[in-house]
C-alpha positions in Angstrom: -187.2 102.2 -33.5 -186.2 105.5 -35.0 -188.6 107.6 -37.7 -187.1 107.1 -40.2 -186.6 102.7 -39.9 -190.5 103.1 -39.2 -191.2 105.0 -42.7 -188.7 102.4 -44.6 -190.9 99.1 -42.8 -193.8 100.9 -43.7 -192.5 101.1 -47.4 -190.9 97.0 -47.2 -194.5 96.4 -45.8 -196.3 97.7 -48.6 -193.8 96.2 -51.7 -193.9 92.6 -50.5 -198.1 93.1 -51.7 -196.7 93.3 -54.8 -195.4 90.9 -56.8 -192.2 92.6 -58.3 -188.1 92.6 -57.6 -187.0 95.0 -54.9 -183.1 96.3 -54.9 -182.1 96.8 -51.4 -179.1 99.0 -50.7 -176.9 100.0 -48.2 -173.5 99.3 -46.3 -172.8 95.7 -44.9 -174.4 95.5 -41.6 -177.4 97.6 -42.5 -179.9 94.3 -41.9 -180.2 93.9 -46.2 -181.2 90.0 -45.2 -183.5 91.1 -42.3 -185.6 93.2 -44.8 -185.5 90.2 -47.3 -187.1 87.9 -44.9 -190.0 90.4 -43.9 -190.6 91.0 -47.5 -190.8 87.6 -48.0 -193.1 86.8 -45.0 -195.3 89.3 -45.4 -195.8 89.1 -49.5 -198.3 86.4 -51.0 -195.4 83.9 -51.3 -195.3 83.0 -48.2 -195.9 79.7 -47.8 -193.1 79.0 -50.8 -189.4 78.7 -50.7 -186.6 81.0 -49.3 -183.4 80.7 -50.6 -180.4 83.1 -49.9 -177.2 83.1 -52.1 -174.3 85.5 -51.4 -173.1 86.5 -55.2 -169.6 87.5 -53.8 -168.8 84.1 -51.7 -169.2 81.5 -54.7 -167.2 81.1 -58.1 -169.0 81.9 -61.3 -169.2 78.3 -62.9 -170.8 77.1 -59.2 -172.6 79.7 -59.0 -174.6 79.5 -62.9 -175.0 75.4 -61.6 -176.1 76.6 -58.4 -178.8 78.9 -59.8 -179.6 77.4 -63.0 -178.9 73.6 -62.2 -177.6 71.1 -65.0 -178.0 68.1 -67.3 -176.6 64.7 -66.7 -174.0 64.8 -68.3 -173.1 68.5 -68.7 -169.8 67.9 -67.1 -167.7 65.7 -66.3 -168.5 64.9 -62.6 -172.4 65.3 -63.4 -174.1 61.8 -63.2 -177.4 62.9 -62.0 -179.0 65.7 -62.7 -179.5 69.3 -60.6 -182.3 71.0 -60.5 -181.0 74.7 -59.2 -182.4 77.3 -56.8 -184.7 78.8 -59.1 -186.9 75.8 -59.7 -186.3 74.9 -56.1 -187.4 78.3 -55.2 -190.4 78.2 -57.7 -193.7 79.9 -55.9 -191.2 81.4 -53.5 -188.3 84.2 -53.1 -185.0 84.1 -53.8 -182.3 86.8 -52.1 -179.3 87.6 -54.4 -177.2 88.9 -51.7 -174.5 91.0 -53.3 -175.6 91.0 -57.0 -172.9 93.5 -57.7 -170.9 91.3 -57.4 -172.2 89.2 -60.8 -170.3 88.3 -63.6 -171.9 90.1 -67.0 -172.5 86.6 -68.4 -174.7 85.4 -65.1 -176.6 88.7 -65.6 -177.7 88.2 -69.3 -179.1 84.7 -67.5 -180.3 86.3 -64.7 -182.1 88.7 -67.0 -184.1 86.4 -68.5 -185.6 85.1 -66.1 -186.6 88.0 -65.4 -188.5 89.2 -68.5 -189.5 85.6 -69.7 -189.6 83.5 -66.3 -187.2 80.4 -67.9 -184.4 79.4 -67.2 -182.3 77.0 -69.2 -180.0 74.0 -66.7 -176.3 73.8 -68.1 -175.9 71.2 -70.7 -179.5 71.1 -71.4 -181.4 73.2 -74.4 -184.6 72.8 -72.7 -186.2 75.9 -71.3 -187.8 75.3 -67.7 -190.5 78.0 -66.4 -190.0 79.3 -62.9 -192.4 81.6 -60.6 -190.2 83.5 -58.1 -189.8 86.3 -57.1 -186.2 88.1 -57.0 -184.8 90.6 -54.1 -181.4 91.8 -54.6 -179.2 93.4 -52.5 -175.8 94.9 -52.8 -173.8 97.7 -50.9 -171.9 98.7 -54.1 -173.0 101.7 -56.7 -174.9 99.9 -59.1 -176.0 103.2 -61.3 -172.0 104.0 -61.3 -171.8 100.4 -62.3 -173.7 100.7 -65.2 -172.3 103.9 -66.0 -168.8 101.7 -66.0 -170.4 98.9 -68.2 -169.5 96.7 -65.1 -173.2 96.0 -64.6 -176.0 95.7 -67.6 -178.2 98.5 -67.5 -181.3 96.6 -68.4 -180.5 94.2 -65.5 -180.7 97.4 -63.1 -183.9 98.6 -64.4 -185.7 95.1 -64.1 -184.4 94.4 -60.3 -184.8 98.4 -59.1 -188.6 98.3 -59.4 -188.8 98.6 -56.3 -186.2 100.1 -54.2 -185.0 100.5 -50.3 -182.1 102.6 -48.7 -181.1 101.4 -45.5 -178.8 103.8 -43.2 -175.7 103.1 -42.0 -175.6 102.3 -37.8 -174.4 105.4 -37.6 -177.3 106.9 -39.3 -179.7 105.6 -37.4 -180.0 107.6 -34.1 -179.3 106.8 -30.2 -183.3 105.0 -30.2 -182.2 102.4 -32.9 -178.3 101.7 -31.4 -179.6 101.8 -27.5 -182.6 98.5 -28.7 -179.8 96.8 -30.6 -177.2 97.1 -27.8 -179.9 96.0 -25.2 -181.1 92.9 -28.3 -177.2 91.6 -28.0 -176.5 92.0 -24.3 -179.9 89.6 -23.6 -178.4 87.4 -26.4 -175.0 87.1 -24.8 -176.5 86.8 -21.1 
């Protein structure tokens, strides 16, 4: 492994100690997920929940349902109740893959669970509390995103407490392309 994937494993190493949102960045490919999971594994959460959801693959209105859950009774289809992934993921991690890729009004909510750990279930004015932890990733500018009012500044500043640069592939050096080639080839064979 080269240097410099050694210094930024190091740095994943010591963040999952502490109990705070890390923003990982970098282009598709770079192993955003990978870095997740070792965070995860390595932090005192452990033992909880792991939940990925990609931001970009899934419409808005599933998506708040998804994350927040809902009422019976909220809408029309909704006979039973949903609890979302944050209180599924309660005591554990969730990955927002792709956060860029948010809609302003899932930030605000996103937001406060952030600052007040609650989240409220659609059709239901009863506030839940929730312990996880939040990693986000995203290969998008986010600071030029806020710049553009595309993505809520105080959002940014509570998810980049901690945050980690991965290089591009092509970045990396001949050490880090000649294990992965070797990694695949094994898989394949």
């Amino acid at each position: 492994v080269s240097t410099n994937m050694k210094k930024l494993m190091q740095r994943a190493a010591y963040m999952a100690k502490f109990d705070l949102p890390i923003l990982i960045l970098g282009e598709t490919g770079t192993g955003k997920e990978l870095f997740a999971q070792g965070i995860h594994k390595n932090s005192p959460r452990a033992r909880g929940p792991f939940e990925v959801v990609n931001c970009g693959a899934i419409p808005e209105g599933l998506m708040e349902t998804m994350l927040f859950g809902w009422s019976k009774g909220a809408y029309t289809d909704a006979v039973n109740e949903g609890e979302g992934l944050f209180r599924k993921c309660d005591g554990g991690t969730i990955f927002l893959d792709e956060i860029g890729e948010l809609s302003l009004h899932l930030q605000v909510k996103l937001l406060r669970v952030l600052q007040e750990q609650k989240i409220n279930r659609i059709g239901d004015n009863k506030g839940y509390d929730v312990n996880v932890r939040v990693i986000a990733a995203t290969n998008r500018d986010l600071a030029g995103m806020v710049t553009d009012n595309r993505f809520r500044e105080d959002l940014f500043h509570r998810i980049a407490i901690g945050i980690l640069e991965l290089p591009a592939l092509r970045e990396r050096g001949s050490q880090d392309i000649i294990k992965l080639a070797n990694h695949f080839l094994t898989k394949v064979n």
